[in-house]
C-alpha positions in Angstrom: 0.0 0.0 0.0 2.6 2.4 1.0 4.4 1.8 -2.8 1.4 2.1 -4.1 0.8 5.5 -2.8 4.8 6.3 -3.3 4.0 5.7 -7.4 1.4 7.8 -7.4 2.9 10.5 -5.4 6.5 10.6 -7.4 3.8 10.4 -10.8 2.0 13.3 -9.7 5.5 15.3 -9.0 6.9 14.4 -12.1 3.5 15.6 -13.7 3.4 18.9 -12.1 7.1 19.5 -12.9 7.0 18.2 -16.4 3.7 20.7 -16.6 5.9 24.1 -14.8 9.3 23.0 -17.3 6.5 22.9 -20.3 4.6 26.3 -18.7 8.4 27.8 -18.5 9.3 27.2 -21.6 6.0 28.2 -23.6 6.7 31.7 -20.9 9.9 32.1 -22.3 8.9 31.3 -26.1 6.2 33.7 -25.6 8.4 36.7 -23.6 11.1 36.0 -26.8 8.4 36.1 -29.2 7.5 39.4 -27.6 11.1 40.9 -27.6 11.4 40.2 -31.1 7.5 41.6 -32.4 9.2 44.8 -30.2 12.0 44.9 -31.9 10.6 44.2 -35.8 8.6 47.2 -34.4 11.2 49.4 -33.0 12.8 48.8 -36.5 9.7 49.6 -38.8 9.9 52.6 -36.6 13.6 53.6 -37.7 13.2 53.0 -40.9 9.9 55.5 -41.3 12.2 58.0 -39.6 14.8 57.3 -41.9 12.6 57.8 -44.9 10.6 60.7 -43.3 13.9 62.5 -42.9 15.6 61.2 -46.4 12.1 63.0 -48.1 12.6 66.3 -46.0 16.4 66.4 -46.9 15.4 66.2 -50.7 13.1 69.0 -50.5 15.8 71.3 -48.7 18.2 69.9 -51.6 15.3 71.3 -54.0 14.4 74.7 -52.6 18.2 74.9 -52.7 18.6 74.3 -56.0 15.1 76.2 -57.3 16.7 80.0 -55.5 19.8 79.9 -57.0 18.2 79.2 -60.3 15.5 82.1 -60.0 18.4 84.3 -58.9 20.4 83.5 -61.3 17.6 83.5 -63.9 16.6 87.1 -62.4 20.6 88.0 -63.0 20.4 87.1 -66.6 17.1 89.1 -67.4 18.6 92.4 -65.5 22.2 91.6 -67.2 20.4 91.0 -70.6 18.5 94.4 -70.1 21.9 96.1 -69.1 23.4 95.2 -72.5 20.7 95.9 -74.4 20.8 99.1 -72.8 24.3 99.7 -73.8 23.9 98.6 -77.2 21.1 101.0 -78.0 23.0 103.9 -76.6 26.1 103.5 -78.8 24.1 102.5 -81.4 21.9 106.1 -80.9 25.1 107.7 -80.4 26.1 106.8 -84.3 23.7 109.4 -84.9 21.9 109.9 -88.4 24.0 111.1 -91.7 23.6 114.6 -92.8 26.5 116.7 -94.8 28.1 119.9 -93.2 26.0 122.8 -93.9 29.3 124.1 -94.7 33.2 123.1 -94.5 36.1 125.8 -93.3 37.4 128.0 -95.6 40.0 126.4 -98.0 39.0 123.2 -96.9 36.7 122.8 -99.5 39.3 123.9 -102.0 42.3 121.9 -101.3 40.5 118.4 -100.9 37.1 117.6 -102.9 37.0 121.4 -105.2 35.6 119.4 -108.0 33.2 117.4 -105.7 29.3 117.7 -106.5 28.4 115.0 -104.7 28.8 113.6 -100.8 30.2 110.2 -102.7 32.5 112.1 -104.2 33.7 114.2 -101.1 33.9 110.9 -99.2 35.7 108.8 -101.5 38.5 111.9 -101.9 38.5 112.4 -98.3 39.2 108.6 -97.4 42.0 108.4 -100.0 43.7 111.7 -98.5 43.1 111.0 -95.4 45.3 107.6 -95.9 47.7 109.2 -97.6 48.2 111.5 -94.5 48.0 109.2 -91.4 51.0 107.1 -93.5 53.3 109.5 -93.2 56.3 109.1 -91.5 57.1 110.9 -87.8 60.0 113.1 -89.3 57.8 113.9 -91.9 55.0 114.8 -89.3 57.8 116.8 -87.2 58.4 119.1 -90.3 54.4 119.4 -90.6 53.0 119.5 -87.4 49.4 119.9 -88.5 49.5 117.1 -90.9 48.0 114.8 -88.4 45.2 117.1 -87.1 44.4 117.6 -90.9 44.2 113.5 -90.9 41.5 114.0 -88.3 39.3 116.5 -89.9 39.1 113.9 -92.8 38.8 111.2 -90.5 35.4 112.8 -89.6 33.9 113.2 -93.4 35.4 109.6 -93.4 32.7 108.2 -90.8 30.1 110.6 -92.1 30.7 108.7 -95.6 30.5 105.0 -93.8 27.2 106.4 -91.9 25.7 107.5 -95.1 26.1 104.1 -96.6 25.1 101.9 -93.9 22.1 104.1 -92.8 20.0 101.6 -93.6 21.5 98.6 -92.5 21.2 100.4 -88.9 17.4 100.7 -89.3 17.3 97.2 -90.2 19.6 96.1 -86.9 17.0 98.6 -85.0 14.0 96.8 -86.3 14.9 93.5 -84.8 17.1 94.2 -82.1 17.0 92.0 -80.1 14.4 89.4 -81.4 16.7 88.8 -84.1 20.0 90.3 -85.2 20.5 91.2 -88.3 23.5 93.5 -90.3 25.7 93.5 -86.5 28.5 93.8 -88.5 27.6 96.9 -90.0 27.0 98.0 -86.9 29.8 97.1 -85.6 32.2 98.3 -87.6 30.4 101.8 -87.2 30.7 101.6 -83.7 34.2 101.1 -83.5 34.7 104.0 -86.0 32.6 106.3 -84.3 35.2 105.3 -80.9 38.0 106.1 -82.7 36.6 109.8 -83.9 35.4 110.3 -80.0 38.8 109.8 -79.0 40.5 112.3 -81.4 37.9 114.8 -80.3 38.7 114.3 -76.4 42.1 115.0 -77.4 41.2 118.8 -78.6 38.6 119.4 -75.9 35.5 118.2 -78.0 32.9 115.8 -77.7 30.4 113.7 -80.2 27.9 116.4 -78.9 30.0 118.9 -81.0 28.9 119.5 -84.1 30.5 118.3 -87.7 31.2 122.0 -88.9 32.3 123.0 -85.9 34.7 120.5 -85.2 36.0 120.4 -88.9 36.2 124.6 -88.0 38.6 123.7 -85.1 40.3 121.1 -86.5 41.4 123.3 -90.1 42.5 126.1 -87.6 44.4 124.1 -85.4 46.5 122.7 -88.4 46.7 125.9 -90.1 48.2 127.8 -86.4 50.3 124.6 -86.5 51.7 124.2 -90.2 52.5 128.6 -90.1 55.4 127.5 -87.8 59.2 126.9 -88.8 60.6 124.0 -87.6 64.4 125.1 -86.7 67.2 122.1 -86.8 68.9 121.9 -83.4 72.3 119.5 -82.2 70.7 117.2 -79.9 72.9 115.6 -77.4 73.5 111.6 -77.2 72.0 111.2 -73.7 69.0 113.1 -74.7 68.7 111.1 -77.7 68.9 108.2 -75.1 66.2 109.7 -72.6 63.7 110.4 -75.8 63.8 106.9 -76.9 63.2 105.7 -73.6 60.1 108.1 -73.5 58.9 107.1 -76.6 59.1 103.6 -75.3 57.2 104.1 -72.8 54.8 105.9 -73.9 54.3 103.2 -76.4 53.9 100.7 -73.9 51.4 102.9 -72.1 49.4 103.4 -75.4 49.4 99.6 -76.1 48.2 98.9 -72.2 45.2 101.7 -72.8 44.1 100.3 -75.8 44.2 96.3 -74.6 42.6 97.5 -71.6 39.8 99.7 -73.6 39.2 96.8 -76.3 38.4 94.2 -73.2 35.7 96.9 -72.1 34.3 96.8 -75.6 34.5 93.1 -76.4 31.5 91.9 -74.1 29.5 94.5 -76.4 30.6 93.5 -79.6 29.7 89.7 -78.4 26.4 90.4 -77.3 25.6 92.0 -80.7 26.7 88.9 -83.1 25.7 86.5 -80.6 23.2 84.4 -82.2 
């Protein structure tokens, strides 16, 4: 009897701790399970922060990049307007052909007498006035108004290439700047009209000044000029010396002046024939 109640005794203990190992482990299988659900959720959780934040970094990276491009798109326009700007004003300051209501006394005579025609004066006039700005320095040392002589020519020189290409400014004016049409007319004209501004400034004048009266100062500055005679003097070595050096110099100076002055003009004569 007392086996009999032993077996059923040690059957029930090994039931009841088979049933708390089985309870244990189906606990810890369930706490695990658990752990990882947390952590597959923990992870979702990242990654929508991740992608929440990638999404919000791209549009920063956008705005970014859409400013810059309005700014720079705004730069162009008010650039674009600038150089249209400056286009128009040298192209208004080519100003419209009309002959000299008259020329200076002897003027007249000595270069185009047989002239009837502004074709005629014009061709003369450019011919001459080559003729004179080849000659050499000595020569222009014996004839010191030769050169300003050059220059009144110079001006019935540009008048002629105004005259000619009159039209082909209209035309450039018409479609300016839709299209652009006869820019190197234009151009050239420009550039011309720079060089006779510059040999104005250097006897006190401007392109505001008149053609008659700047032919009128030009004649009587070459005339005051040419009624003085050179006199031959010795000149020492060493002053030889010191005038070479200043011509030097002052060739080097010109050549800087102009370089410098054709870079200002460059960007203006690209934004005409740019297509």
């Amino acid at each position: 009897m007392k086996k009999i109640l032993f077996l059923i005794f040690f059957s029930l203990l090994l039931s009841n701790i088979s049933h708390g190992i089985e309870k244990s482990n189906k606990q810890k299988e369930l706490e695990t399970k658990i752990k990882l659900l947390e952590k597959e959720l923990e992870i979702e959780k990242l990654k929508k922060e991740l992608e929440d934040q990638k999404k919000a970094n791209e549009a920063k990276k956008n705005d970014a990049n859409l400013k810059p491009s309005n700014n720079n798109q705004k730069k162009n326009i008010k650039k674009s307007i600038i150089i249209d700007d400056d286009v128009l004003k040298e192209v208004k300051l080519l100003g419209n052909f009309k002959e000299p209501k008259k020329y200076p006394e002897g003027f007249r005579e000595e270069f185009f007498k047989k002239c009837k025609k502004f074709s005629c004066i014009g061709t003369k006039s450019t011919k001459k006035m080559s003729e004179i700005f080849s000659k050499s320095n000595k020569y222009n040392l014996k004839n010191p108004g030769n050169q300003i002589i050059g220059m009144a020519l110079f001006e019935i020189y540009y008048l002629n290439n105004l005259r000619k290409n009159q039209k082909k400014i209209e035309i450039f004016l018409e479609n300016w700047p839709r299209k652009k049409k006869k820019t190197k007319e234009v151009i050239s004209l420009i550039k011309i009209n720079k060089s006779r501004e510059n040999m104005r400034k250097a006897l006190g004048m401007d392109l505001e000044t008149s053609i008659e009266d700047a032919l009128e100062v030009y004649w009587l500055m070459a005339n005051f000029l040419n009624m003085g005679k050179p006199i031959e003097q010795k000149i020492s070595k060493e002053l030889k010396q010191r005038s070479k050096l200043l011509d030097d110099y002052k060739s080097v100076v010109s050549k800087f002046n102009s370089k410098f002055k054709s870079y200002e003009n460059d960007n203006l004569y690209f934004q005409i024939k740019k297509k």
